[in-house]
C-alpha positions as CSV (number, residue, x, y, z in Angstrom):
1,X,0.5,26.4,18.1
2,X,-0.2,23.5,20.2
3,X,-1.6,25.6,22.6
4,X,-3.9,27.1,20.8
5,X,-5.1,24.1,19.1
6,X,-5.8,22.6,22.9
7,X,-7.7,26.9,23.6
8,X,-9.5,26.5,20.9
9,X,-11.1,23.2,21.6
10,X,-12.1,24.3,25.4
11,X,-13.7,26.8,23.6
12,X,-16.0,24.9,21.3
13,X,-16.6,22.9,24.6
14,X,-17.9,25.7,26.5
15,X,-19.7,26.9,23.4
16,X,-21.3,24.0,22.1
17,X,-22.4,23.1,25.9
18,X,-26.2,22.7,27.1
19,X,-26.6,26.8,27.8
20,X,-24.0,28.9,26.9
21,X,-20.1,29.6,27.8
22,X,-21.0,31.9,30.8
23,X,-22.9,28.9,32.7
24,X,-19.8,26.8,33.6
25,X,-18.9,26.8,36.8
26,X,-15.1,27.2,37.9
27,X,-13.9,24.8,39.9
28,X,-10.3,24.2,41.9
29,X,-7.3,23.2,39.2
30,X,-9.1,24.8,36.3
31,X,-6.2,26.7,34.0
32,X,-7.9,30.3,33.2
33,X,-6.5,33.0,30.9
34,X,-7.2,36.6,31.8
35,X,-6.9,39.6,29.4
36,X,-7.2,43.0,30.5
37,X,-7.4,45.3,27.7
38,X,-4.7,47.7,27.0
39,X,-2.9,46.7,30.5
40,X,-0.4,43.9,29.6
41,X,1.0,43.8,32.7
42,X,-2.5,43.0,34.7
43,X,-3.1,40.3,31.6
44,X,-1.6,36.3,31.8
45,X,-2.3,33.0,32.6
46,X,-3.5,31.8,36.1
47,X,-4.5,28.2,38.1
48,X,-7.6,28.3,40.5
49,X,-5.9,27.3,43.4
50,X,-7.6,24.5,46.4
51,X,-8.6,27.6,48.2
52,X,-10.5,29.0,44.7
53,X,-8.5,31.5,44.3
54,X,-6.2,33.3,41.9
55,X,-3.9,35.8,41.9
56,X,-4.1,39.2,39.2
57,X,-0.4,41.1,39.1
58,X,-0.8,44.8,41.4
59,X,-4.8,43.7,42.8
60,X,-3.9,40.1,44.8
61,X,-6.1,37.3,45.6
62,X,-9.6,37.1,43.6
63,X,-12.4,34.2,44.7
64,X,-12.9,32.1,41.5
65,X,-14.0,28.7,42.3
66,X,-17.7,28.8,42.5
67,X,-18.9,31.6,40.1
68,X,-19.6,30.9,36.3
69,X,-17.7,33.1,33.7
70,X,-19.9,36.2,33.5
71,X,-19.7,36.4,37.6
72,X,-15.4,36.0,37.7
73,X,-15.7,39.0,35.2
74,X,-18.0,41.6,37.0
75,X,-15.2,40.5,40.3
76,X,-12.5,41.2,38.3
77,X,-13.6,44.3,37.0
78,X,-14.7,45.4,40.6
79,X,-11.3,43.8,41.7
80,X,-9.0,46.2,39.3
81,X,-10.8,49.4,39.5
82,X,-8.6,50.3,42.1
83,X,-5.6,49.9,39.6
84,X,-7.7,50.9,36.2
85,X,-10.2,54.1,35.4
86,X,-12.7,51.4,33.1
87,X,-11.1,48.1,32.9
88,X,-12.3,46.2,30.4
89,X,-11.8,42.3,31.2
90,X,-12.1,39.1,29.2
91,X,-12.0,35.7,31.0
92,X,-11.4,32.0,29.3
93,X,-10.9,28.5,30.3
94,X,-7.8,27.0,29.0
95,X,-7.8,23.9,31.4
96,X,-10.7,22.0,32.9
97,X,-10.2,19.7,35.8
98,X,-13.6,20.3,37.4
99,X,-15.7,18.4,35.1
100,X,-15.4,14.8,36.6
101,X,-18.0,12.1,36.9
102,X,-17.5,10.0,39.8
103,X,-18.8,5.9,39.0
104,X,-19.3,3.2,41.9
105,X,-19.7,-0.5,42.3
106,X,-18.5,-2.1,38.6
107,X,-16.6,-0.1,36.8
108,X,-15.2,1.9,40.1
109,X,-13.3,5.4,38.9
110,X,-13.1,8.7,37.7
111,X,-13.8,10.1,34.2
112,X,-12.7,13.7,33.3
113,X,-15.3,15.0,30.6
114,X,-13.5,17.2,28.2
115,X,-16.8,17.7,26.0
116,X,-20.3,17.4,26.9
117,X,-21.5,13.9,28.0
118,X,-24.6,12.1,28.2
119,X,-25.2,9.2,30.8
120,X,-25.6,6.6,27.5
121,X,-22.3,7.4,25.9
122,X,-21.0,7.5,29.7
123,X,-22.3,3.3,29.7
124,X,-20.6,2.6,26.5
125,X,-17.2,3.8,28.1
126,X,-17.6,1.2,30.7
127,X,-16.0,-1.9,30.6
128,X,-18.7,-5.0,30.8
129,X,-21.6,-2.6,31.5
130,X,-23.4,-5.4,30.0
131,X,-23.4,-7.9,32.2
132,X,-23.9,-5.4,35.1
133,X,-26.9,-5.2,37.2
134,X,-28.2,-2.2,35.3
135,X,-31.6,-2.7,36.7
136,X,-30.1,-1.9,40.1
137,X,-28.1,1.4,39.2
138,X,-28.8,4.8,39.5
139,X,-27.3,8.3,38.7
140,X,-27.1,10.7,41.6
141,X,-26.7,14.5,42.0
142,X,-26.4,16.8,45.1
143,X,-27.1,13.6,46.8
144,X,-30.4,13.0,45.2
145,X,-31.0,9.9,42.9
146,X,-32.3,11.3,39.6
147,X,-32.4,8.4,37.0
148,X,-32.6,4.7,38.8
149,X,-32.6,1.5,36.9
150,X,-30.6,2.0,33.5
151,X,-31.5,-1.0,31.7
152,X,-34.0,0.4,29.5
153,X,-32.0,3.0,27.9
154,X,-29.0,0.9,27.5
155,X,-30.5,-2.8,26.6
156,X,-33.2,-1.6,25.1
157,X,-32.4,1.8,23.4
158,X,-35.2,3.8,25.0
159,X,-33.2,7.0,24.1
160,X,-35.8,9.6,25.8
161,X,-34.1,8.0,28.8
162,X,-31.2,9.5,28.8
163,X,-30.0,12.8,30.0
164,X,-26.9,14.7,30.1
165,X,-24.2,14.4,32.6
166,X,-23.0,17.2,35.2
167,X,-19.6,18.2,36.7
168,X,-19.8,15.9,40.5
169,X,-22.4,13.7,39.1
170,X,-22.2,9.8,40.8
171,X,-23.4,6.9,39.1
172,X,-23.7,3.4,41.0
173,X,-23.4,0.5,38.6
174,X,-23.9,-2.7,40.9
175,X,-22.5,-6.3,39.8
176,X,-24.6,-8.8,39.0
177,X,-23.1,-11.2,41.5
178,X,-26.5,-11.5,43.3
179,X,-28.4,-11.9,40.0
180,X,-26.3,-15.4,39.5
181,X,-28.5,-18.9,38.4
182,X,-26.3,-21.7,39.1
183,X,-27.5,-24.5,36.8
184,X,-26.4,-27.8,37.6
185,X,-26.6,-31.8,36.9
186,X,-27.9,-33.3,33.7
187,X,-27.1,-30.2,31.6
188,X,-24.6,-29.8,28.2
189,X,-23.0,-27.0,30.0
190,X,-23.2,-26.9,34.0
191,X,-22.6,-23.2,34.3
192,X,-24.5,-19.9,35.9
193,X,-26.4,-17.5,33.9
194,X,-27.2,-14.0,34.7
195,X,-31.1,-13.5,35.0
196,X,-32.6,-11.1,33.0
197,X,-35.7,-9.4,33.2
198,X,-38.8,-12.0,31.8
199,X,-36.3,-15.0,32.1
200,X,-38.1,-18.2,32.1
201,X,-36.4,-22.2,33.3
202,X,-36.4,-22.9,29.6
203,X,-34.2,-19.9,29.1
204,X,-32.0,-20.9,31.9
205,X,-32.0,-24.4,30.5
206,X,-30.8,-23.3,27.2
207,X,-28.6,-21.4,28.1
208,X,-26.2,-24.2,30.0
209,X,-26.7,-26.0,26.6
210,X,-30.3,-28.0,27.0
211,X,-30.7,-31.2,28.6
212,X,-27.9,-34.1,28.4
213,X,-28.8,-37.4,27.2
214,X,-28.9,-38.2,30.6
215,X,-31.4,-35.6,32.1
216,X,-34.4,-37.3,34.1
217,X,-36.7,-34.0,33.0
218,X,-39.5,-35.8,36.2
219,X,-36.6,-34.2,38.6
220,X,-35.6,-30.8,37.9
């Protein structure tokens, strides 16, 4: 049952995806269940293997990794012809471990998208995203940057900013440790403060708690 449950969610992943099902891409790791029709013997579960490959019962190794659903299909048809007149062959995804977003700089790791993900609800995952130098980051794929300086869509909710995430995708999210305004002396709270687009010395001023009874406002 609990099988199913976790099939039947992959499914409505796949389906409910940006294009359809047949466009995912299978990757090394990924968990695949193959049915031949009325050949129970050819039919089972299967792991893409590092090398992208699996292995069908009485046909051997098939390439995998690499081709969507619709192109692992027409192979494993080709593949079995040699073992059955007019096979008729149904592939699925029961496991995905190819759909992971690599993030740099703050926040360093690895997150395994089970369901379709945008770059916004990526930013909300992130542990103090806020007071990253969102400005500064950018989103690369294929080794291209394709969306640089994130601060709009997630400071100020420009939505039409955002765009959805892809298996491989990098994102850089720098620290704001170079974007650091040390205010000092005759202030309520000595402190730094993270500049931010439009800042102004008030700003800055306020934000260590306004000037101290003591402040000599001739020598800032």
């Amino acid at each position: 049952m609990k099988k199913m449950l976790v099939f039947l969610v992959l499914s409505f992943f796949l389906l409910s995806s940006p294009g359809s099902a047949a466009d995912y891409i299978v990757g090394a790791g990924d968990g695949l269940s193959v049915s031949v029709w009325g050949s129970p013997d050819l039919s089972g579960e299967t792991l893409v293997r590092p090398d992208g490959k699996i292995t069908l019962p009485a046909v051997g190794d098939v390439t995998a990794a690499g081709l969507t659903l619709d192109e692992l299909r027409t192979a494993l048809r080709e593949a079995l012809k040699s073992v059955v007149r007019e096979p008729v062959v149904t592939v699925a995804v029961t496991t995905i471990t190819n759909n992971k977003v690599f993030i740099s700089g703050m926040g360093t790791g690895v997150i395994q998208m089970g369901a379709p993900m945008t770059l916004y609800q990526l930013l909300c995952q992130v542990e103090g995203v806020a007071n990253a130098d969102l400005t500064n980051a950018f989103l690369s794929r294929d080794g291209k940057k394709i969306v640089t300086d994130f601060h709009p869509l997630f400071a100020r909710g420009e939505m039409d900013r955002d765009v959805p995430l892809q298996a491989n995708d990098v994102i850089h999210i720098p620290t704001n440790e170079m974007n650091k305004i040390y205010v000092l002396g005759a202030v309520n709270g000595p402190r730094y403060v993270l500049h931010r687009p439009g800042m102004k010395l008030l700003d800055v001023v306020l934000d260590a708690g306004g000037f101290s009874d003591y402040a000599k406002l001739s020598g800032i």
